[in-house]
C-alpha positions as a Markdown table, in Angstrom:
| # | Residue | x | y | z |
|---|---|---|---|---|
| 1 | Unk | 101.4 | 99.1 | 67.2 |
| 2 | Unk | 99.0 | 96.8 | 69.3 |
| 3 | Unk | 101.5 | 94.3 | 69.7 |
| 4 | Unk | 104.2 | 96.8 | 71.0 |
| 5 | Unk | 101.7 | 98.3 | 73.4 |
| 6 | Unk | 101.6 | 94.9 | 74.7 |
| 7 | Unk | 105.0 | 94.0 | 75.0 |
| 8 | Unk | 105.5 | 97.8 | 76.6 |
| 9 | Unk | 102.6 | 97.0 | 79.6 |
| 10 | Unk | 104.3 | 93.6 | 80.3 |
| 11 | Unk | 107.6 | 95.2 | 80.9 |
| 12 | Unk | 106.5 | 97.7 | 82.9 |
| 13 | Unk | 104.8 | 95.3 | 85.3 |
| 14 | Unk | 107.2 | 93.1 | 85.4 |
| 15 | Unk | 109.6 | 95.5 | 86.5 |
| 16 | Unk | 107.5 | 97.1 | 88.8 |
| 17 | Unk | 106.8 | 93.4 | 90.1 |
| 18 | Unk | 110.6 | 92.9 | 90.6 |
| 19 | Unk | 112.1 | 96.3 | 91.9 |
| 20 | Unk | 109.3 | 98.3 | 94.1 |
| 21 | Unk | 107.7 | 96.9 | 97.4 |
| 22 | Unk | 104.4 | 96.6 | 97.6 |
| 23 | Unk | 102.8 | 99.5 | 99.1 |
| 24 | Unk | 100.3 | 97.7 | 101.4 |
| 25 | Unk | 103.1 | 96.6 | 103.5 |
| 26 | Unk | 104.5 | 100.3 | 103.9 |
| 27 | Unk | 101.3 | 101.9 | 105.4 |
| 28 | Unk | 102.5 | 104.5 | 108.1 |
| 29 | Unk | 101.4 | 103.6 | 111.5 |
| 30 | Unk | 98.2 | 105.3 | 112.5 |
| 31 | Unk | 98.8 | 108.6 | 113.7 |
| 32 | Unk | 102.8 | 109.6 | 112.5 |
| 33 | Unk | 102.7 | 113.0 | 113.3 |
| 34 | Unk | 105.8 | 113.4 | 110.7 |
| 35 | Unk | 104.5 | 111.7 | 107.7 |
| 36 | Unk | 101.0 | 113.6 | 108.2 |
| 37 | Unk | 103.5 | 116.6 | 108.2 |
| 38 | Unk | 104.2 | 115.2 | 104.0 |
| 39 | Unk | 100.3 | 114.9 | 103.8 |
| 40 | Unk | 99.5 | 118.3 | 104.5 |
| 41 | Unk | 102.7 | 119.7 | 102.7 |
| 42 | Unk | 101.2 | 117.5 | 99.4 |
| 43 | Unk | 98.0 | 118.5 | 100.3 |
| 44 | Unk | 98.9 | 122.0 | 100.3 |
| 45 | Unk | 99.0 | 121.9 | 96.1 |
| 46 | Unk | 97.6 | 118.7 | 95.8 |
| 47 | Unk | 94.6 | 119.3 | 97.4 |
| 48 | Unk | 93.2 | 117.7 | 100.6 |
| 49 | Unk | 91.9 | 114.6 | 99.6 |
| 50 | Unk | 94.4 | 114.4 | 96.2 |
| 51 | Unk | 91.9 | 116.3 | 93.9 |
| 52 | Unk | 93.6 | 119.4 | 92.5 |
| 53 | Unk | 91.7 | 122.5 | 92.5 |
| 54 | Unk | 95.1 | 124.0 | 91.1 |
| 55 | Unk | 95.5 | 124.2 | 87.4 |
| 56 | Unk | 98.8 | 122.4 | 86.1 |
| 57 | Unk | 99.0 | 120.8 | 89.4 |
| 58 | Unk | 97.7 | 117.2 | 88.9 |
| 59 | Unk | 95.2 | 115.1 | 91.0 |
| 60 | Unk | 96.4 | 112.2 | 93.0 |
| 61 | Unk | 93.8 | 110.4 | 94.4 |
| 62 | Unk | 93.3 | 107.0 | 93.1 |
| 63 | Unk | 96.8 | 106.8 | 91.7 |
| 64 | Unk | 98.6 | 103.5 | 91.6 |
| 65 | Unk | 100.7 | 103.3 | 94.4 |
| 66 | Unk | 103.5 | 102.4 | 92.1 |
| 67 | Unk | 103.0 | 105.4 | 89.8 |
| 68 | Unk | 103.5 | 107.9 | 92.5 |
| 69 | Unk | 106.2 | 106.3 | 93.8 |
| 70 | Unk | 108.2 | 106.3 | 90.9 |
| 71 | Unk | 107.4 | 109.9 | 90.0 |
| 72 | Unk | 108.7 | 110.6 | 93.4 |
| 73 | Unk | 111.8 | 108.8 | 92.8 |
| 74 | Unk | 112.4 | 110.4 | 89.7 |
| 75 | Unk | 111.9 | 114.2 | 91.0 |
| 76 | Unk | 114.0 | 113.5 | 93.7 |
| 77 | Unk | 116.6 | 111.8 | 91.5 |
| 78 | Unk | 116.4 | 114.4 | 89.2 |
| 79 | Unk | 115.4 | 112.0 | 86.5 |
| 80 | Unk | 112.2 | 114.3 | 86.0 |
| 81 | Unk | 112.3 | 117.8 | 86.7 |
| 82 | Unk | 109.8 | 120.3 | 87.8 |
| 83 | Unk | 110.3 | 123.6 | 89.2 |
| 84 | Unk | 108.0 | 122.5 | 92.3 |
| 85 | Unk | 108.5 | 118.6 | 93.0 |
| 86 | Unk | 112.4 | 118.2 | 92.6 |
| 87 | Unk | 113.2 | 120.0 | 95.4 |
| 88 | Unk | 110.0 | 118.9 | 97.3 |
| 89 | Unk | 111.4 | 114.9 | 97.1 |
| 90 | Unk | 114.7 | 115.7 | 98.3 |
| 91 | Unk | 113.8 | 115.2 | 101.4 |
| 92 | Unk | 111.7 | 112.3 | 101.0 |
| 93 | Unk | 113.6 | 108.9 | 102.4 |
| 94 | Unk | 112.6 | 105.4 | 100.4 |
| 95 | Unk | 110.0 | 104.7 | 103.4 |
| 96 | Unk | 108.4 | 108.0 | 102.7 |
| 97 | Unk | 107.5 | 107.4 | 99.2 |
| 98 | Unk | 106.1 | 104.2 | 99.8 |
| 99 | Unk | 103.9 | 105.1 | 102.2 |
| 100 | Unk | 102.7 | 108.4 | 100.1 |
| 101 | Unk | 101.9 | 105.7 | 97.1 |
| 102 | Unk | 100.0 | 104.1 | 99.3 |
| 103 | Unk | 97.9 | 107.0 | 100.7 |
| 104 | Unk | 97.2 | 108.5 | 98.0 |
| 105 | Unk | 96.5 | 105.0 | 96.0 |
| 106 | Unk | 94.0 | 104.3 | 98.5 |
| 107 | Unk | 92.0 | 107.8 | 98.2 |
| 108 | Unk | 88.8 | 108.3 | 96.0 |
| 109 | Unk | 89.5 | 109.0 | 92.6 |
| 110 | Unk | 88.3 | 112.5 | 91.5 |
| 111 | Unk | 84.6 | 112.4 | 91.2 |
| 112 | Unk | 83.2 | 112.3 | 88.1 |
| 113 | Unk | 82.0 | 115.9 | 86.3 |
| 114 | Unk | 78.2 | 116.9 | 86.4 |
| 115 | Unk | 78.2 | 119.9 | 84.3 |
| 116 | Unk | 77.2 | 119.2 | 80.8 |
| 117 | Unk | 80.0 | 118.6 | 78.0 |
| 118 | Unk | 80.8 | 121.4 | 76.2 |
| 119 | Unk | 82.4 | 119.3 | 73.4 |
| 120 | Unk | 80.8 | 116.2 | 72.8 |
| 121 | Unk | 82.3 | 116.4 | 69.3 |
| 122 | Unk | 85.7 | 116.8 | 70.8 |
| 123 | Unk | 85.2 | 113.8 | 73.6 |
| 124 | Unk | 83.9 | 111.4 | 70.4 |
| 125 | Unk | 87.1 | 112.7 | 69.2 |
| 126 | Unk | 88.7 | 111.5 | 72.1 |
| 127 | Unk | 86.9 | 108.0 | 72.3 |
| 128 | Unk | 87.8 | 107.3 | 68.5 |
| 129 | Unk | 91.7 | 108.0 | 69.5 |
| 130 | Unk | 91.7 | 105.7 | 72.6 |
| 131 | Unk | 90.9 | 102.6 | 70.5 |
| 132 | Unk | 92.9 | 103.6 | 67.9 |
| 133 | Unk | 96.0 | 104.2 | 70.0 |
| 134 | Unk | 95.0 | 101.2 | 72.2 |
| 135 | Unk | 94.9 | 103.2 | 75.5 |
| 136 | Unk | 93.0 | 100.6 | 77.4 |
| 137 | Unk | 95.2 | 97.7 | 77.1 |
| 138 | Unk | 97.7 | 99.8 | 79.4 |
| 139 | Unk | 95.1 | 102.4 | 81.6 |
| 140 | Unk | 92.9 | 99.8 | 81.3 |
| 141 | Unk | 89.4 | 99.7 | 80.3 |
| 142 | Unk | 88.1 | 102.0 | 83.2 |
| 143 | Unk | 91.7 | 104.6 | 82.8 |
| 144 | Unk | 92.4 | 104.0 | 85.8 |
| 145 | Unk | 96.0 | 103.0 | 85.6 |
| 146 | Unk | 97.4 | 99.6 | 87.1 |
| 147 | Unk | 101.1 | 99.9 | 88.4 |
| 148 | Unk | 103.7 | 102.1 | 87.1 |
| 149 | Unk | 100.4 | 103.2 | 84.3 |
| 150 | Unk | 98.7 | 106.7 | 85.7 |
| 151 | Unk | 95.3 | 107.1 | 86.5 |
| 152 | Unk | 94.2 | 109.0 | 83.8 |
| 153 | Unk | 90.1 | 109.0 | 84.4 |
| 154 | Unk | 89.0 | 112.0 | 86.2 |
| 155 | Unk | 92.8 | 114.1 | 85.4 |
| 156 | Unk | 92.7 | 117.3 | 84.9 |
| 157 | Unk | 93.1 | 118.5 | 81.1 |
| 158 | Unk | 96.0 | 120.7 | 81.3 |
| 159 | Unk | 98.2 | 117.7 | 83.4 |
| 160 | Unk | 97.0 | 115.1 | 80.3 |
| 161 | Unk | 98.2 | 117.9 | 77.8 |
| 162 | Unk | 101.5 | 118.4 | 79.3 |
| 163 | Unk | 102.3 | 115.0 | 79.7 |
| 164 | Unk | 102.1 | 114.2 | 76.4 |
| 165 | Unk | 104.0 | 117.0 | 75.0 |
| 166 | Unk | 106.5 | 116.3 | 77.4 |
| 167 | Unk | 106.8 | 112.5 | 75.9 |
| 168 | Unk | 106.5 | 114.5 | 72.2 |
| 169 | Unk | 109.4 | 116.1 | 73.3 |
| 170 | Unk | 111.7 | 113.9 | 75.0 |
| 171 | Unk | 111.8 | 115.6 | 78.1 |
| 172 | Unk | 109.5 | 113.2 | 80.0 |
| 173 | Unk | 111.3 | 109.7 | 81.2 |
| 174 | Unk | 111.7 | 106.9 | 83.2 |
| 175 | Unk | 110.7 | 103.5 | 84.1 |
| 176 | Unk | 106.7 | 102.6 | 82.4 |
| 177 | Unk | 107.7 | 105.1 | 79.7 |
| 178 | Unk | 108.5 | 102.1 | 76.7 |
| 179 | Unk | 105.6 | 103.0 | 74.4 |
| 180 | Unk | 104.5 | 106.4 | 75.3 |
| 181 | Unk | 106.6 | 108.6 | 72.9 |
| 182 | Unk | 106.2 | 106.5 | 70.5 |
| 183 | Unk | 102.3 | 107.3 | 70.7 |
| 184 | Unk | 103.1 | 110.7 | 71.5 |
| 185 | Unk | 105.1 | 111.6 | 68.6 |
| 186 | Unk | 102.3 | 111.5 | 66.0 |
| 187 | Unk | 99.6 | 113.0 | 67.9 |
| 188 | Unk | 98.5 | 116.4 | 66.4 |
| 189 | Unk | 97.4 | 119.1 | 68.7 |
| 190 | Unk | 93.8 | 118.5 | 67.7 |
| 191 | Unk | 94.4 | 114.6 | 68.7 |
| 192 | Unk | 95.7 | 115.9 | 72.4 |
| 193 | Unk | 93.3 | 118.2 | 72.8 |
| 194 | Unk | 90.8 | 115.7 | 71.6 |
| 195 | Unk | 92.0 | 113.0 | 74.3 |
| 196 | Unk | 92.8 | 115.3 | 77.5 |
| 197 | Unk | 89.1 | 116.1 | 77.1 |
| 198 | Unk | 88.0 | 112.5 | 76.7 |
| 199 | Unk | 90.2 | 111.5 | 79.5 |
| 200 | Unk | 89.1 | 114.3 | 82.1 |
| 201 | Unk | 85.3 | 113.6 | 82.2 |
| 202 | Unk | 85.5 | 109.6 | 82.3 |
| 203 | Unk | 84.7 | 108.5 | 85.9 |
| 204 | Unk | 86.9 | 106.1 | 86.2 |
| 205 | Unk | 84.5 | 103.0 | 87.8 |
């Protein structure tokens, strides 16, 4: 398993290396009245400074640049489907999703909880399932994603849950997704649970 989580991250950034521009050479020029239009339409869900407040709605602040971009592709090639964001990309011209990767890669990832846990048997569940599954070798050590790998310090619960039973159930794909049902598929729901939680209250720093 370790080795094919490996050989799953390599690929991914490689690909990403070779296919999608780099976003720091696609920032939108101070002031475009029409692509802060897309911020607040984004924003609008998203929240203002890419922390949800929404629930099922993830956060994007902190993302890597390449991550949202790809996402956005796939909505608006109808690779990935959501009720919401396939119709929302349609509009969205290459230049457009480059420059939201960038935006909302450069935002502060979502601040860390300060309410006490009200699991810590559930988030040492968590812990013991990230080294098992060798989630830092792709999130890295931090979960914060590197990429085409999400952010996934800081997400909220519900988006963590759905993600992976969307890769459970084969109706989650695209480029970056090599290992990811494989892991998926023989997680309990005790084991998702068990990580969503761990994943949401980890700062991310």
């Amino acid at each position: 398993m370790a080795r094919s989580v490996i050989l799953a991250c390599a690929l991914g950034a490689c690909l990403a290396a070779g296919v999608a521009p780099h976003a720091e050479d696609s920032k939108p020029a101070s002031g475009d009245a029409a692509f802060n239009d897309k911020i607040k339409f984004c924003s609008a869900c998203h929240g203002p400074s890419g922390v949800s407040q929404l629930e099922g709605v993830p956060n994007l602040a902190g993302e890597p640049d390449f991550f949202t971009e790809y996402q956005l592709l796939y909505f608006r090639g109808e690779t990935r489907k959501n009720e919401q964001m396939t119709p929302a990309a349609q509009g969205l011209v290459d230049d457009d999703i480059r420059n939201l990767g960038a935006y909302f890669a450069a935002l502060t990832g979502p601040p860390p909880s300060t309410d006490p846990d009200p699991d810590p048997a559930l988030t040492q569940e968590g812990a013991r399932l990230v080294k098992e599954r060798h989630c830092a070798q792709c999130h890295l050590d931090s979960f914060v994603g590197q990429g085409e790998i999400p952010r996934l310090a800081g997400q909220r619960q519900e988006v963590i849950v759905k993600a992976l039973h969307d890769y459970q159930h084969g109706s989650r794909r695209g480029r970056g997704n090599v290992i990811m049902p494989e892991i998926a598929y023989s997680l309990t729901e005790d084991d998702i649970k068990a990580l969503a939680h761990f994943m949401s209250r980890q700062p991310g720093k």
